[in-house]
C-alpha positions in Angstrom: -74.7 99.6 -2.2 -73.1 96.0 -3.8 -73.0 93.2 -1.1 -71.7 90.1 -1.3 -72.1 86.9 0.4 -68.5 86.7 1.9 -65.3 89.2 2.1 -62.3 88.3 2.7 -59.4 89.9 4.3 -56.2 89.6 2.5 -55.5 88.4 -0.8 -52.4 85.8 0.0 -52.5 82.2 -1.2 -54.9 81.5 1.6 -57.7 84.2 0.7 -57.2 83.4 -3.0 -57.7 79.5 -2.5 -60.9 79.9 -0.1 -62.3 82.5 -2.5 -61.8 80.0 -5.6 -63.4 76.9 -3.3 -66.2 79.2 -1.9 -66.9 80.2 -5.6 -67.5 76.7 -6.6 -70.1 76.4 -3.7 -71.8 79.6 -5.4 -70.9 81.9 -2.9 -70.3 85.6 -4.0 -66.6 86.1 -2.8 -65.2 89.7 -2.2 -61.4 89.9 -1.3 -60.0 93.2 0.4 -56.3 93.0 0.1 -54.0 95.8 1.9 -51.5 95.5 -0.6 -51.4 93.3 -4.1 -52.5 89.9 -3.8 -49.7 87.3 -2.8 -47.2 89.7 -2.5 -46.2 89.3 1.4 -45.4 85.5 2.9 -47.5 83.6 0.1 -44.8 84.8 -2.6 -41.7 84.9 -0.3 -42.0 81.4 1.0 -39.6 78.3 -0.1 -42.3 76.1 -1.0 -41.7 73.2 0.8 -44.4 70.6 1.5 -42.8 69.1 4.5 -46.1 67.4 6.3 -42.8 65.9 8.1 -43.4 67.5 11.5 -42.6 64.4 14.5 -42.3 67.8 16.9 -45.9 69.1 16.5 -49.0 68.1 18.0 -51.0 65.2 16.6 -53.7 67.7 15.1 -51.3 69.7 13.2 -49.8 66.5 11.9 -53.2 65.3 10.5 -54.1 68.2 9.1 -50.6 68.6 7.2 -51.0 65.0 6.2 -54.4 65.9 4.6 -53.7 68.8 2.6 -50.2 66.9 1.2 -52.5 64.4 -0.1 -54.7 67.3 -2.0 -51.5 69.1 -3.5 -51.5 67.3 -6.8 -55.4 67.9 -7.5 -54.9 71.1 -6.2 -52.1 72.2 -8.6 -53.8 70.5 -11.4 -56.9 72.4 -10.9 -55.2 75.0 -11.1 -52.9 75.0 -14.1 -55.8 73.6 -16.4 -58.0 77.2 -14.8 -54.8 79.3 -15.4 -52.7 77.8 -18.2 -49.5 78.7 -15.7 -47.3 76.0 -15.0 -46.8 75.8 -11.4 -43.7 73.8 -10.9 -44.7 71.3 -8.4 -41.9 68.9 -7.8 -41.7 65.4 -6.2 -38.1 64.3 -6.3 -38.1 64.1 -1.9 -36.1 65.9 0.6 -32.7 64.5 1.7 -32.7 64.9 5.4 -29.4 65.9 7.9 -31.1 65.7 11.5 -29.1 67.1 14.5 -28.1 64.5 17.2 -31.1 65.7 19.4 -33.6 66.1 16.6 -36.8 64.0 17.5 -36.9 61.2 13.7 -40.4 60.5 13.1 -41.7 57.8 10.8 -41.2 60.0 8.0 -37.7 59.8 8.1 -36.9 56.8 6.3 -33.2 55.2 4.9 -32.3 56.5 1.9 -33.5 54.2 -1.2 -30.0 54.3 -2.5 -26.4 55.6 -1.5 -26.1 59.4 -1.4 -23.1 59.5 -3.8 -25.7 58.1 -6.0 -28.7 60.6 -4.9 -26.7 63.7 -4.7 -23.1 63.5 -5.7 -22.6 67.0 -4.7 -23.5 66.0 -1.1 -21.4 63.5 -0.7 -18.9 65.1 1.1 -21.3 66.6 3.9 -21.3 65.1 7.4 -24.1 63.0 9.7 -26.6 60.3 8.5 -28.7 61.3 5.8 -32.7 60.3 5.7 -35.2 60.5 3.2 -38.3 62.0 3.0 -41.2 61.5 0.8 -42.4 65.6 0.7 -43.1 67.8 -2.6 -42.1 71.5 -2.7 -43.6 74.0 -5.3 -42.9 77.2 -7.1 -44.9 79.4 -4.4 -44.5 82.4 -7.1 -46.0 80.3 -9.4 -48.7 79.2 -7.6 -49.9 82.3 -6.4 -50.1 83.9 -9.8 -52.2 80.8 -10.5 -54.7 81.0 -7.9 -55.1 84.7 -8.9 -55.8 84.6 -12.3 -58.5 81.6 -11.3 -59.9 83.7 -8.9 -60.4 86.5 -11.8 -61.6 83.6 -14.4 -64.7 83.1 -11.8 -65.1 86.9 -11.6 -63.9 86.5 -7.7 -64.0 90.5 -7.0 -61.2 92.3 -5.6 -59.9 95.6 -3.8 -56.6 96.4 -3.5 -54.3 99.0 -1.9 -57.0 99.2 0.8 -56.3 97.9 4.6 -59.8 96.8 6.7 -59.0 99.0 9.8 -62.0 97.4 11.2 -65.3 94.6 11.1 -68.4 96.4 10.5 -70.9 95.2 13.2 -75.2 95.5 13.7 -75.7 94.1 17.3 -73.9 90.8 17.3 -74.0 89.9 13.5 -71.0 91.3 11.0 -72.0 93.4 8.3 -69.1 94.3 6.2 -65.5 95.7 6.7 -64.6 99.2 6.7 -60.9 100.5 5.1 -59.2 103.8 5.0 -61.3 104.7 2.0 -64.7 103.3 1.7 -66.8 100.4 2.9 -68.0 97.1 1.9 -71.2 95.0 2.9 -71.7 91.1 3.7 -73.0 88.9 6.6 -69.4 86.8 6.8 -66.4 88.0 7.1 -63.0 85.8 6.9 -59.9 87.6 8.6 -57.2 85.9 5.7 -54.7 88.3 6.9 -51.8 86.7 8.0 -49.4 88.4 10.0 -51.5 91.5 10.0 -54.6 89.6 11.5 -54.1 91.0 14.4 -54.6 94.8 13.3 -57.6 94.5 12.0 -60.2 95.2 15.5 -62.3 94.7 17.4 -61.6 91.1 17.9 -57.9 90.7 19.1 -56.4 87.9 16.7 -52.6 86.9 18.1 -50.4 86.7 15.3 -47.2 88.3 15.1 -44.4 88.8 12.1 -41.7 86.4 11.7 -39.0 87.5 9.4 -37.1 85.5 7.3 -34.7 86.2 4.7 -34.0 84.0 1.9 -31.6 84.2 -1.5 -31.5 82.3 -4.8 -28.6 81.1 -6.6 -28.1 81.0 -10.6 -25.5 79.5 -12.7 -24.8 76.3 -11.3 -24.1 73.1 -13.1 -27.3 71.6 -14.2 -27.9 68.6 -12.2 -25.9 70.0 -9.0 -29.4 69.3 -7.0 -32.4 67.3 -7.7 -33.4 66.8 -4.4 -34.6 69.3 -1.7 -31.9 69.0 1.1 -32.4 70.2 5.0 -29.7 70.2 7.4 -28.5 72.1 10.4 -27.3 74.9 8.1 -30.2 75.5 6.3 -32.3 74.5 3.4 -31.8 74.5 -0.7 -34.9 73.9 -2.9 -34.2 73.2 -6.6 -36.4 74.6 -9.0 -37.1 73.4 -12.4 -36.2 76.5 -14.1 -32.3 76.3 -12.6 -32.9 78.4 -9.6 -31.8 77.0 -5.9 -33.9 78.6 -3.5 -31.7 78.9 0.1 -33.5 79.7 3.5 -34.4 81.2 6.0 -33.8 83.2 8.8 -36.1 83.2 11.8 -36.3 86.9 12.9 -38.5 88.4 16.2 -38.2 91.8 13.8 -41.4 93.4 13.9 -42.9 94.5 10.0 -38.8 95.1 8.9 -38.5 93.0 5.6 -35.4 94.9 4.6 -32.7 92.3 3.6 -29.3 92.7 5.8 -26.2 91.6 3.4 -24.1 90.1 6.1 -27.1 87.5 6.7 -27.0 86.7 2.9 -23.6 86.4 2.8 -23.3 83.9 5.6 -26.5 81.9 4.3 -24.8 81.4 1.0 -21.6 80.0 2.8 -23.3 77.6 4.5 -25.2 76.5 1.5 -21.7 76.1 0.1 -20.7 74.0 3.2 -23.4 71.9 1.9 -22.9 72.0 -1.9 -19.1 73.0 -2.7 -20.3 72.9 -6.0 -22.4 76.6 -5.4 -19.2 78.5 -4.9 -19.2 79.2 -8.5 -23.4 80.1 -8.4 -24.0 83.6 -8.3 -26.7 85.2 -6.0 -29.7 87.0 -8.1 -32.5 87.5 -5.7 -32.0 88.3 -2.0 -35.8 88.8 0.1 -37.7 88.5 3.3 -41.2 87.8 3.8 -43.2 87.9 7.6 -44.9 84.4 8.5 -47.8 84.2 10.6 -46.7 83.5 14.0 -49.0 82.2 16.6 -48.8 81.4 20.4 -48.5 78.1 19.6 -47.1 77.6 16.3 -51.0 76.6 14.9 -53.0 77.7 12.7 -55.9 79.9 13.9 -59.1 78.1 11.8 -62.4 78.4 12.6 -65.3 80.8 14.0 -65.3 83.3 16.4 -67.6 84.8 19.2 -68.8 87.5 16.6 -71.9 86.1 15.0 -70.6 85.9 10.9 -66.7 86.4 11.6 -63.8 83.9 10.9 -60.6 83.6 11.1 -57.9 81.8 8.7 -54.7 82.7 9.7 -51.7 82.1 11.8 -50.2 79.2 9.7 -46.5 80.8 10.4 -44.2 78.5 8.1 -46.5 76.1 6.8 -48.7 78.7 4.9 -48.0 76.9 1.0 -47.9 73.2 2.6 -51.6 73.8 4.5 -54.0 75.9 1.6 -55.3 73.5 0.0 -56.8 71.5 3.6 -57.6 75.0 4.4 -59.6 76.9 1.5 -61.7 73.6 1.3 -62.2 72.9 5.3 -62.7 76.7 5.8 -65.1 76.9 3.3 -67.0 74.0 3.9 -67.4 75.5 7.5 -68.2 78.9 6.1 -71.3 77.7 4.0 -72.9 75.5 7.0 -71.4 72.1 6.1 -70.3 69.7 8.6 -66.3 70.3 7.6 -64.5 66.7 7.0 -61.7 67.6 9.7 -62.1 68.8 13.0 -60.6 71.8 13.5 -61.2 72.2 17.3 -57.5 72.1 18.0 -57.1 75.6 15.8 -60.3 77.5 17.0 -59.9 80.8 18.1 -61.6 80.3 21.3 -58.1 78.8 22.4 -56.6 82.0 23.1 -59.6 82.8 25.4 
């Protein structure tokens, strides 16, 4: 029977990034993916890289700090691997806190007058910050890391869910799916908000719906930058779309769109932008983010000899892959890895 030297469970932007970085460390990656890869969260998401965070805990912030830094290497990687054009953009976010929301050091005054930043927001009320933060084409990016993971002949099963970690004594031996089963000595549970199904080692993430829309046909130069407030978020892409999210849903696996929802998200994009009355809705979705306990990651090794975990990072999934698919496989291989990831361990959850 073939083996490998690592599988990985689920083929999302994280699984696909740590299979191309475990590749270049001359492992022999297999990925098991339950559907096609990069269709659930990693496609669905916004793409913002908001390491802007003043709520989360000091860990969290570091780590989001360090794999902001690595986006542009990342993506250019990438794109030369690929030839796609990934679409990552670094015009800043203009900012609306709430009266109560905690302003960090990232939150700095804007570097000119908004009328002059974003005519089209001028109207909108409360003090506006800026915010030195990226967003990409998550889409994009995803179909990049795939076909680089097929360029190094990264191998890959899909359609197939791993129901279950193959096990001799204490030491991991493969995966087993519906169908058929596949042998290696590590295992990496890549999963996302399906970690949790696959057994014997209880991982606690949970779904987290979260319905989004995209506009066409506005002006061009409505937007430029990305702009969070109160009622939501728009992220401008270079090929005229506006990107408008997102609901935060306790639903369970539903990822059916409701139209009431998009209807009122596109009004309050319009409270924010007059100007997108006239834009006309041509994609409505919902992907399921990661949840965790604690709104962390879940990185690291568990108590089963050969089996890891890289999961859980609920709406951060784009922002953190790059810190991730190089820490995680760094770990994986028996390096010391350059962060400490002590704070996301498994263990945590007993």
């Amino acid at each position: 029977m073939k083996t490998w030297d690592v599988i990985l469970v689920g083929g999302g932007i994280i699984g696909l990034s740590l299979a191309i970085a475990l590749h270049k460390r001359g492992v022999k990656v297999l990925i098991v993916e339950k559907s096609e890869p990069g269709r659930e969260a990693s496609s669905a998401a916004a793409g913002m890289l908001e390491d802007y965070s003043p709520t989360m805990p000091e860990p969290f912030q570091k780590f989001a700090a360090l794999s902001a830094r690595m986006y542009p290497e990342f993506v250019h990687e990438l794109q030369d691997e690929s030839g796609i054009h990934i679409d990552l953009r670094d015009d800043g976010a203009i900012f609306f806190p709430e009266p109560n929301d905690a302003i960090g050091e990232g939150a700095l005054p804007l570097p000119a007058p908004l009328s002059e930043l974003e005519a089209s927001l001028a109207g909108y009320p409360g003090t506006a910050y800026y915010l030195k933060e990226r967003s990409v084409d998550p889409r994009a990016l995803v179909a990049a890391a795939l076909k680089a993971a097929k360029h190094r002949q990264v191998d890959l099963v899909t359609g197939s869910a791993v129901i279950d970690i193959v096990r001799s004594g204490a030491q991991v031996t493969g995966v087993r799916t519906e169908r058929s089963a596949y042998a290696a000595p590590v295992v990496v549970n890549c999963a996302g908000a399906w970690a949790g199904e696959v057994s014997p080692l209880p991982v606690p993430t949970r779904p987290v719906k979260g319905q989004m829309l995209a506009l066409v046909g506005m002006s061009k130069g409505t937007l430029r930058h990305v702009v969070r407030s109160k009622d939501g978020y728009l992220v401008p892409r270079s090929d005229g779309r506006l990107v408008i999210g997102a609901t935060m849903e306790e639903a369970g696996y539903d990822k059916r769109t409701e139209a009431a929802t998009i209807q009122r998200m596109h009004q309050a994009a319009v409270r924010m932008v007059p100007a997108l009355a006239q834009a006309r809705v041509v994609e409505a979705w919902a992907g399921l983010r990661p949840g965790t306990p604690d709104n962390m990651p879940i990185l690291g090794a568990t108590r089963i000899e050969g089996y890891f975990v890289a999961t859980g990072h609920f709406r951060d999934g784009i922002l953190l892959t790059p810190a991730t698919a190089k820490v995680m496989a760094q770990l994986i291989t028996g390096n010391p890895p350059e962060f400490d990831l002590t704070a996301f361990s498994p263990a945590r959850f007993g």
